[in-house]
Structures are given as C-alpha cells and as structure tokens.
N, C-alpha and C positions, 0 to 999 in steps of 0.2 A: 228848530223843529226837525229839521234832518240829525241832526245829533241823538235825538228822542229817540225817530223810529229808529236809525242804524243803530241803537243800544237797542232799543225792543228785539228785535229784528234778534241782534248777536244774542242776548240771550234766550231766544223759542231756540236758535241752533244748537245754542249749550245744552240748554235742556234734554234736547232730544238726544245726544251723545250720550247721556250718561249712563254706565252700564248698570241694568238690576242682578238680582239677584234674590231668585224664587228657592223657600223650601216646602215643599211638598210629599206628601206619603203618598208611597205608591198604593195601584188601584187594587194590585193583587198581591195577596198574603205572601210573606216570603217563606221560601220553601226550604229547608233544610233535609235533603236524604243521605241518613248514616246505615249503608249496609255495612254492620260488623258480626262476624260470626265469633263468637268469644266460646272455644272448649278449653276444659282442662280436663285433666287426667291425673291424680292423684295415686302411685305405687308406695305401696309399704312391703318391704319383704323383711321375716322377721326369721331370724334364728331360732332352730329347734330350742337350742336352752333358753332365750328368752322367751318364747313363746312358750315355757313352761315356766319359766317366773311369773308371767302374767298369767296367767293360769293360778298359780298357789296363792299369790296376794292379787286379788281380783279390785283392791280397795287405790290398784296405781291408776289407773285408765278407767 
C-alpha cells in the first residue's frame, strides 16, 4: 500500500516538472516602419552633332 501511494505520490511530482510550451499571436499587430527616401536624378548631356543627328532622323528615339 505504501509502495502505491509513494508511486502516486512520485508521479503528481513528475508531472508537475514538466516544461510546457505555449504558441500564441500576439495581441497587437506587428508594426513594420520603413522610412526610405528613394530620389534619382537622371543627366543626359548630348553633343551639338548628335543632337543634330537626332534631330534629322527623328525615327532613333
């Protein structure tokens, strides 16, 4: 009879050691802030003679 409860006994202690392990969503939305400033700037500088090619045959660009 003692053999009984001291196993009852040892396993409510095991039991209770055992670690859980909860997954849960969180309660508030996750926030991502991307402040990016993205400029570009685009330079063409064209030769008088090219700029008179493109000019005669208007059918390149």
């Amino acid at each position: 009879m003692k053999r009984i409860l001291f196993c009852l006994l040892a396993l409510g202690f095991a039991a209770g050691c055992t670690p859980t392990v909860q997954v849960a969503a969180p309660k508030e939305p996750i926030e991502i802030n991307l402040n990016v400033k993205i400029e570009h700037e685009i330079r063409i500088q064209v030769d008088k003679e090219l700029q008179g090619l493109f000019d005669e045959d208007s059918e390149l660009f």
